[in-house]
Legacy VTK file of the C-alpha trace (Angstrom):
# vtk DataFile Version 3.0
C-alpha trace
ASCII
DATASET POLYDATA
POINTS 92 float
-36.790 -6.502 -21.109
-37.649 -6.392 -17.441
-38.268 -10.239 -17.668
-34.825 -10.967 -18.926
-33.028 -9.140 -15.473
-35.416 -11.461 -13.317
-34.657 -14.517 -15.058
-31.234 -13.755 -14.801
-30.894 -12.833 -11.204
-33.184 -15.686 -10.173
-30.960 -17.838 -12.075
-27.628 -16.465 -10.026
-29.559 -16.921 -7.056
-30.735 -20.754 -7.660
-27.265 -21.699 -7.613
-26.633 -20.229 -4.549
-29.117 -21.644 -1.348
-29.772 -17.744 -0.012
-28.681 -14.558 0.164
-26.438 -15.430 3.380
-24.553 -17.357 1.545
-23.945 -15.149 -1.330
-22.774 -12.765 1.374
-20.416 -14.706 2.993
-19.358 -16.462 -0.241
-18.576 -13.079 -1.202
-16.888 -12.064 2.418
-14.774 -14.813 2.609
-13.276 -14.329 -1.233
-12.609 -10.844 -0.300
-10.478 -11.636 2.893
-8.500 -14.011 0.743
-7.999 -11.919 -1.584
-6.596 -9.024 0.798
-4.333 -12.234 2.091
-2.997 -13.032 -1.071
-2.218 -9.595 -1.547
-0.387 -9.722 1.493
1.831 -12.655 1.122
2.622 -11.945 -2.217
4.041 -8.105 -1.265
5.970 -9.668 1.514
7.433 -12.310 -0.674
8.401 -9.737 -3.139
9.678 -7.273 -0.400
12.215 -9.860 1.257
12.835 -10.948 -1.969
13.955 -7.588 -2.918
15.581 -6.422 0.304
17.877 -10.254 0.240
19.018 -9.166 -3.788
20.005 -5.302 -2.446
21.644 -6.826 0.745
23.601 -9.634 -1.726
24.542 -7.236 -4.310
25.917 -4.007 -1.471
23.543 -1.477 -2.430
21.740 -0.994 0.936
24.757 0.669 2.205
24.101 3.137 -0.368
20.744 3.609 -0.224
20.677 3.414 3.612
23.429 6.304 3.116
20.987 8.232 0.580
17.702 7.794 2.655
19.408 9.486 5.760
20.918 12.308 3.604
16.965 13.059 2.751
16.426 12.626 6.655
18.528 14.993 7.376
17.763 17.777 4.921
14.826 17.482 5.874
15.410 18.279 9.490
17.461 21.004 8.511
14.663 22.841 6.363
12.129 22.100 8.594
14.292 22.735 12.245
15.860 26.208 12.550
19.219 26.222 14.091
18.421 29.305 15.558
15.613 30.353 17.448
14.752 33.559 16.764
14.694 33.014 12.661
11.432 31.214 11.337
12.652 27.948 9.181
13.576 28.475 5.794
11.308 25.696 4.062
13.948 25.651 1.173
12.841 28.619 -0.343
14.802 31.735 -1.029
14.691 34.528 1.426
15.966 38.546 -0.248
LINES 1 93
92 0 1 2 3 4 5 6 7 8 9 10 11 12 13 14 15 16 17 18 19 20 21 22 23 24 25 26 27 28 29 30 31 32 33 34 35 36 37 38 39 40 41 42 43 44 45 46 47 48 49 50 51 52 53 54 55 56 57 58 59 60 61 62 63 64 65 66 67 68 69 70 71 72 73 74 75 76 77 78 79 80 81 82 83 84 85 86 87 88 89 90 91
């Protein structure tokens, strides 16, 4: 059984010249990879953003993310001083 994982690997590795190689073979595919990833969200993203410009919907969603903004600040900023913030929860 043993023989059959060293014929195997020494196959994989007679294609390749060295180990270096397999390395950087291996390197290189990652980084394109991670690039491809890349372009392809940012073609999808200004796809997206052109479609919600076209269409009027980033007025309303620019409207709803700074209503979550500002809830936010208002849980988590007291508007007075001496009371601790209220977190949304309910105080008796």
């Amino acid at each position: 059984m043993a023989n059959s994982k060293t014929d195997t690997s020494e196959k994989y590795l007679r294609v390749f010249d060295s180990k270096k190689h397999i390395l950087v073979s291996n390197f290189l595919g990652g980084i394109s990879w991670a690039l491809g990833t890349i372009v392809g969200f940012l073609i999808i993203s200004i796809i997206s953003v052109y479609i919600i410009g076209q269409t009027g919907l980033l007025a309303k969603v620019s409207i709803w993310l700074s209503d979550i903004v500002q809830n936010s600040q208002n849980s988590l900023i007291p508007t007075d001083l001496n009371q601790p913030p209220n977190n949304g929860r309910q105080t008796k």
